[in-house]
N, C-alpha and C positions, 0 to 999 in steps of 0.2 A: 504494500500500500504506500502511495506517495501522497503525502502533504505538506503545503507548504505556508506560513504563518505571514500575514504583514503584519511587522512589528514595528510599536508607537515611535516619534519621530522626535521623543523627546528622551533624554538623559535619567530623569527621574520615574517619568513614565513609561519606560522600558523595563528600570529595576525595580517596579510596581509589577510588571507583566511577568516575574519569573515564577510566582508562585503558580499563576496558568499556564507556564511554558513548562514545570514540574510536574504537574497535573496530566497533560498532555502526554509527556513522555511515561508518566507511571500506567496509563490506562492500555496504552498502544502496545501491541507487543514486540517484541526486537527485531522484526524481519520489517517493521516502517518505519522509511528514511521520511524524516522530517528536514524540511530546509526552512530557514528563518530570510526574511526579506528586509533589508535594514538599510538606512541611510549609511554610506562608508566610516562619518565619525564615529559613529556607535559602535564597531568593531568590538571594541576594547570591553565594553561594558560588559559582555558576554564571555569574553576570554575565561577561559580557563575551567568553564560552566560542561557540562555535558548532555544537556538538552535538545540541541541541533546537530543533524547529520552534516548539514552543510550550509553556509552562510551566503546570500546574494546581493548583490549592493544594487540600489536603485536611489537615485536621486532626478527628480524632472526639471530640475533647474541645471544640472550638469553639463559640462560642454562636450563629453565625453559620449561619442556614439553609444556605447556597451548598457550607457546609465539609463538611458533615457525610458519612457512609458513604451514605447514601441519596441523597443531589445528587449524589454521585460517580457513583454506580452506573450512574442515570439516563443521566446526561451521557455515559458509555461507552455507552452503548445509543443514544443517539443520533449516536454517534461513527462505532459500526459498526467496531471495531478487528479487523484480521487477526492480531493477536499482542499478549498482555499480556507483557513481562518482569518480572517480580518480582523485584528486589534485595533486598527487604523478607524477613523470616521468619514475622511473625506471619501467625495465621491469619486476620483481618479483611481485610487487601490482599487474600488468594489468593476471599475469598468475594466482595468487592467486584468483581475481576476476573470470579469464576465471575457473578454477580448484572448485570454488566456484556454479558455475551453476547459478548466477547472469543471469536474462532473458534480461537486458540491462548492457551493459557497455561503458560507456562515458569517454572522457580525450583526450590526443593531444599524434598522432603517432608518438611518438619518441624513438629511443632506442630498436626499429625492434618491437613493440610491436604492431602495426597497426593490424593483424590480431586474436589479440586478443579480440579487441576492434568493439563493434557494430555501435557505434558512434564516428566518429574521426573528432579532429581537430588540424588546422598545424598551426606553430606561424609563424610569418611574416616574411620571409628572403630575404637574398640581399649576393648575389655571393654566394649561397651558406651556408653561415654562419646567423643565428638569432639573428636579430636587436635587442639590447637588448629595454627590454620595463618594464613596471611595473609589477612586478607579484601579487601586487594588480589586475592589470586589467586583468593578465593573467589570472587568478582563476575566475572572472568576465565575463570574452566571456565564458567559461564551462557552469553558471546559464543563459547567454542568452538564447544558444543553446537551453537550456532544456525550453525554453521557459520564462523565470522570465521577469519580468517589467525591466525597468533601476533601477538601484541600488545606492543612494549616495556611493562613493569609501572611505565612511569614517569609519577608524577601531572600533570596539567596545568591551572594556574589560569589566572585573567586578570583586569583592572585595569578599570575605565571609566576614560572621563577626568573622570566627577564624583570617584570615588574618588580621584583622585590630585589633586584643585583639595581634595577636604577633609584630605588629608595635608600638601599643600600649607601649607595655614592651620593645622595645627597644628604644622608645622617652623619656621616664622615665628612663630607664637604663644610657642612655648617656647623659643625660640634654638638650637635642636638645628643643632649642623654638618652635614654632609652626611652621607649613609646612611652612606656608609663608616666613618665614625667615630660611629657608636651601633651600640648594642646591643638588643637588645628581650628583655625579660624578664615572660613568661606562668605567673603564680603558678593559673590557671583550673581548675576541674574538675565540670563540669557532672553530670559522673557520678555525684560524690560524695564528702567530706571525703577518704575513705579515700584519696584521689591527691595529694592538698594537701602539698605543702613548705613546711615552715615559715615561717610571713612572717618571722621575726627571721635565720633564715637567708636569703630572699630578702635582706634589708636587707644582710646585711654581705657576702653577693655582691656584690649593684649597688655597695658603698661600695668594695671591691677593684678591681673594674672601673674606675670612674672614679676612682679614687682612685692604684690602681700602675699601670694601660694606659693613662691617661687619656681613656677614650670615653666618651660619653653614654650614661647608663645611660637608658633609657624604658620603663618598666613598663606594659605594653597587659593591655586589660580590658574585659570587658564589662558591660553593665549591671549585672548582679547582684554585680558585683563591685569596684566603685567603692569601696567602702571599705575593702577589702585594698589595693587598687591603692595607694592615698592613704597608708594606713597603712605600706606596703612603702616608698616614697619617703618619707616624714616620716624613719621611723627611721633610712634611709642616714643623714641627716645632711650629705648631701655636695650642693653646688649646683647639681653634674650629674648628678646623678641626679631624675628626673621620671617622671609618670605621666599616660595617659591619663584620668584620674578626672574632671576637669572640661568633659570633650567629649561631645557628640553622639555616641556612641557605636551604631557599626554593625559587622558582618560585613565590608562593602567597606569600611571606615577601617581596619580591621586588616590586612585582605588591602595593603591602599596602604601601609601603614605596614611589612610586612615587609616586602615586595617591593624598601625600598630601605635597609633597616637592614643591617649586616655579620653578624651571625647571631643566632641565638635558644638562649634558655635557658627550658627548659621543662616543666612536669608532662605527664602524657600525654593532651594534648586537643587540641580540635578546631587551633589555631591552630602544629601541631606540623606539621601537616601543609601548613598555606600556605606555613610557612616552605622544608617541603621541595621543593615545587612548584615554588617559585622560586629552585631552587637555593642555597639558603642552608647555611652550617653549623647545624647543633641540636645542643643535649646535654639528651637526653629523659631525665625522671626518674620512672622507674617504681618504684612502689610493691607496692601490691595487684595489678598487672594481669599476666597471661603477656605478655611480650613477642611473642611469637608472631603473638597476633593483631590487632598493629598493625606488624607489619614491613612497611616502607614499602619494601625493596630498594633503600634510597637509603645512599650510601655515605660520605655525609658529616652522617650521624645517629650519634650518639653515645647509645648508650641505657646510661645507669648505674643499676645495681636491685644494691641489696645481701641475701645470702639470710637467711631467717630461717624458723627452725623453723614457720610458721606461715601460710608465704606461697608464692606467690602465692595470695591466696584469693578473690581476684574479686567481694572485699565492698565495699556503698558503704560503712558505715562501721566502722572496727576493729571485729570482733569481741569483743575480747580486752579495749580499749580502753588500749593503751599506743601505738601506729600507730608501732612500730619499726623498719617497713620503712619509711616517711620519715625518720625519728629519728635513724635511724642512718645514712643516707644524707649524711655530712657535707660543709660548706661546702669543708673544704681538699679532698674528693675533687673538688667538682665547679670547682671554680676551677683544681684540674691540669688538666680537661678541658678548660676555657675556653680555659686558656693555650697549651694545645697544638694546638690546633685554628685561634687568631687566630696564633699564629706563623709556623703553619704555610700 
């Protein structure tokens, strides 16, 4: 039996989708190759996982013949699949899938794509509008449907051992003690400003941390963000506090780098959830976003959102343009978090 999965096109909501990509695999028996369909950066997220037979990169804004909607489509017609799952929403996957000749295709009719689809289902709404919920669990009612057992809703990452040789050289690089005694601190929001905590309130976090706990502060980053990173640790001022900004920066150096940090401090992005994976404490700092639709069911996530007449409003950037639901979200509340959470 061949199936093959389009999987979510985001960082966080990818590592929300393994507990259905577990699911999937424990139901199937070992003669079905499963193949995952994924934008190229996400690669990494997956590494080291053994859920997929085989990984395919598809991105439609690519400049890359191989990438595009039409190489996909193909390539399933020559694949010959007995079932598409769509994790995805948009209507592009569910046509790619229909254009594919996929003899089943499953997912929730949304985005007019309903008659694309052989098997549909519809999220839970009220006037109208779609109760937010977990897209852990959303991704979760998909592997029911298909029949799976219950599923713990708990996420599950994994390491290479090149990941952990380039964690490796940056633990030695910067003199960082051992996991246990840093911290990791994720200012990231690929989504958009409207999630951003203030770097100057990063700064005098990580100077608190290292300064009254004594741990190493390490500020993790990704490309695009190399110069918040840099800028967050300049303004500590403090000699333990550092950042990822001068590295080779990947998905799998970060996944290495929580994996053996003592817990994470963080906006609500993709890197919130590796920390969860692997067991870490978090204290997620939501903004703009309903908490809802990133509840990880993990019990050692601390998610601080303070209310304001304006929010949650699921904008990338302030509407309004004061971003008070960051603003206001202050250093002393989230440093009580810190403290209670490493005490504990």
């Amino acid at each position: 039996m061949n199936i093959c999965v389009f999987l979510p096109n985001w960082v966080g909501d990818l590592t929300m989708a393994t507990p259905t990509l577990r699911a999937l695999r424990r139901r199937l028996d070992g003669r079905t190759r499963i193949v995952g369909i994924m934008k190229p950066y996400l690669a990494d997220v997956l590494a080291g996982t053994p859920w997929l037979d085989e990984a395919w990169f598809f991105d439609r804004r690519s400049e890359s013949p191989e990438l595009r909607p039409s190489a996909l489509a193909r390539r399933l017609r020559l694949g010959r699949f007995d079932l598409c799952v769509l994790l995805t929403n948009d209507f592009l996957s569910a046509l790619i899938a229909w254009l594919g000749r996929s003899a089943e295709r499953i997912g929730y009719a949304r985005y007019r794509r309903g008659p694309l689809l052989t098997r549909k289902l519809h999220p839970l709404r009220s006037r109208g509008r779609i109760v937010p919920s977990s897209t852990l669990d959303y991704y979760l009612q998909i592997a029911y449907a298909l029949g799976c057992p219950p599923e713990p809703p708990v996420m599950e990452i994994a390491t290479t051992a090149d990941e952990e040789r380039r964690a490796d050289r940056v633990w030695t690089s910067l003199g960082l003690r051992p996991g246990p005694e840093v911290v990791a601190l994720n200012s990231s929001g690929a989504y958009g400003r409207a999630k951003l905590w203030p770097d100057e309130y990063f700064s005098e976090l990580a100077r608190r941390i290292s300064g009254e706990l004594g741990y190493d502060s390490l500020v993790i980053c990704g490309p695009r963000e190399r110069e918040r990173a840099s800028r967050i640790a300049s303004r500590a001022d403090h000699a333990r506090v550092m950042s990822l900004a001068g590295y080779d920066l990947s998905l799998g150096l970060t996944k290495a780098c929580l994996k053996r940090c003592r817990m994470l401090v963080t906006t609500d992005s993709g890197p919130r959830h590796f920390a969860a994976a692997f067991g870490k404490p978090v204290v997620t700092l939501f903004g703009p976003t309903h908490q809802e639709w990133s509840n990880t069911h993990y019990e050692r996530d601390r998610g601080l959102q303070v209310a304001v007449d304006c929010g949650p409003c699921q904008e990338r950037e302030c509407p309004l343009g004061h971003h008070r639901c960051m603003r206001d979200l202050s250093v002393d509340m989230v440093w009580a978090e810190v403290r209670r959470l490493i005490e504990r």
